[in-house]
C-alpha positions, -999 to +999 in steps of 0.1 A: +446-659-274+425-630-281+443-632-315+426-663-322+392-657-308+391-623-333+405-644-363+377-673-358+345-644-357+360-631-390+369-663-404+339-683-391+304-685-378+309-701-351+299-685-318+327-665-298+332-642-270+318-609-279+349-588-281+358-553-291+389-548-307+410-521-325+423-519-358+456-527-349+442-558-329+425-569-362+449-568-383+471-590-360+444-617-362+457-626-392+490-645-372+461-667-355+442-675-393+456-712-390+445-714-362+408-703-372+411-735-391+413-761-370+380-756-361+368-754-395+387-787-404+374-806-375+336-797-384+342-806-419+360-840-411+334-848-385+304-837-407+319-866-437+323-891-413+283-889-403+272-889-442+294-918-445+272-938-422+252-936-453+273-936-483+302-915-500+285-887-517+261-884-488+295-880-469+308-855-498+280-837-492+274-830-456+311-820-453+309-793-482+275-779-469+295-779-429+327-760-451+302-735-471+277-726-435+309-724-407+331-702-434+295-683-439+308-688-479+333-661-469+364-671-492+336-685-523+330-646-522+362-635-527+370-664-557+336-650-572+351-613-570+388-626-579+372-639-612+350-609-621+379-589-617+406-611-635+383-604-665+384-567-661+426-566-654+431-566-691+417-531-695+430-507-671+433-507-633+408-481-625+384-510-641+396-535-622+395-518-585+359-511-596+349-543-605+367-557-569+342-530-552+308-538-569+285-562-548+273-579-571+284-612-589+294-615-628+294-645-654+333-652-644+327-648-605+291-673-607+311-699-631+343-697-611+320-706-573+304-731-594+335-752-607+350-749-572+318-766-553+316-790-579+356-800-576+353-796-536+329-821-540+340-845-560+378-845-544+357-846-506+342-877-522+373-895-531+389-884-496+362-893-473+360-930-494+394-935-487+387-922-447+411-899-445+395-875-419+423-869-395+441-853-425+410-835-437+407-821-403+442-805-410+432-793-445+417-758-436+446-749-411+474-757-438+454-734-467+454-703-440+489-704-431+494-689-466+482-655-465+507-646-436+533-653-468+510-636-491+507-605-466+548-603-464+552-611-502+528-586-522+521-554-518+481-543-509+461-537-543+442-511-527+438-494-491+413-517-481+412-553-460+447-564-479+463-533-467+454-536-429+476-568-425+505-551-440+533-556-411+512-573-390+527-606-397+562-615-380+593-634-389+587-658-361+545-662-373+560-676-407+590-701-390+561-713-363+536-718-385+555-732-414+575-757-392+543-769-375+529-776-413+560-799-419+559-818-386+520-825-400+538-831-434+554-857-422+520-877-414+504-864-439+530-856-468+499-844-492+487-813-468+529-798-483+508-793-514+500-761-497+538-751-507+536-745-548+498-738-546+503-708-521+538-697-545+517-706-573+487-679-569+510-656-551+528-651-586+494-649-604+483-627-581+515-604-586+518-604-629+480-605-637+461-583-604+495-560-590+487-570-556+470-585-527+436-578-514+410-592-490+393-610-523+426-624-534+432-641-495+399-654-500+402-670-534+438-682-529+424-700-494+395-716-517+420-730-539+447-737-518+420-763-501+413-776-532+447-786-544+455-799-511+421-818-513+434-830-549+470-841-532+452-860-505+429-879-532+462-888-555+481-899-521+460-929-518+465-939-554+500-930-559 
């Protein structure tokens, strides 16, 4: 369980065990990320339910504020970075692992966090209306079972956060967690959304960046929530 304890600090603000770990221990982490969500999905889930006590958006709200202050806006950083450099990848490499490396935020990365809060909201709005919080509470755990695929899939952009997971994730981490997404599939058949939206930005990732970094976890995380927060809003409809 010391897995999961290290994936939560870095995943999360939430307060853990003060532990010291290797580098080899980190990177193992990564086999405990969906795990790191559960957390993160029950806080959001609970956190809509009390703004519902006063209406919909209020419920919107206070669930997107609990996703943005327990993630510490961790994977918005990455989508900000992803989009900065996605701008850059037409011109050369060199350009594009520079722009991954500067601090601070462009035009692309400020418009990119922008439009995902605005469609995080909206979709939590249409969710929490329709009380579906038991499959929100899944919603954070089924995004962050994809970058143990992404991890085995593409090869690390650059030696940096990317690169540490790099064999850290194991056959039996990918069958475990995948066949406890489908037995959750099978309540809730939109959280298998996760599926084409993980295959989906890993190919992206692959033709327009070259490969996988901490930054492109992060983003694909952000929007891997939102299209399974799109699927859970069309369920209802459908």
């Amino acid at each position: 369980m010391k897995g999961l304890v290290v994936a939560i600090q870095f995943l999360t603000r939430l307060p853990t065990p003060r532990l010291t770990v290797s580098g080899e221990e980190f990177a193992h982490s990564i086999r405990w990320f969906p795990g790191a969500g559960i957390p993160i999905g029950l806080i959001v889930a609970g956190s809509g339910w009390a703004g519902l006590r006063i209406d919909g958006w209020t419920g919107a709200f206070a669930a997107l504020a609990a996703w943005v202050v327990v993630t510490g806006a961790l994977h918005l950083d990455g989508l900000g970075d992803m989009a900065d450099a996605s701008g850059a990848a037409h011109k050369d490499r060199e350009r594009l692992l520079a722009v991954l490396a500067d601090p601070h935020i462009g035009s692309f990365g400020v418009t990119a966090i922008v439009l995902q809060l605005m469609a995080k909201l909206v979709l939590l709005h249409a969710v929490i209306e329709q009380g579906q919080f038991a499959a929100l509470a899944c919603l954070p755990a089924a995004a962050r079972i994809a970058p143990l695929f992404w991890t085995r899939w593409i090869a690390p952009l650059h030696d940096g956060l990317g690169a540490r997971f790099r064999g850290a994730v194991r056959t039996g981490d990918l069958v475990v967690w995948s066949a406890l997404l489908i037995g959750a599939g099978f309540a809730f058949p939109a959280l298998l959304v996760a599926i084409p939206a993980a295959a989906l930005w890993g190919l992206w990732i692959k033709r327009a960046i070259g490969g996988i970094s901490g930054d492109g976890h992060g983003a694909g995380i952000e929007l891997v929530e939102t299209a399974l927060l799109l699927g859970l809003a069309m369920e209802a409809v459908l």
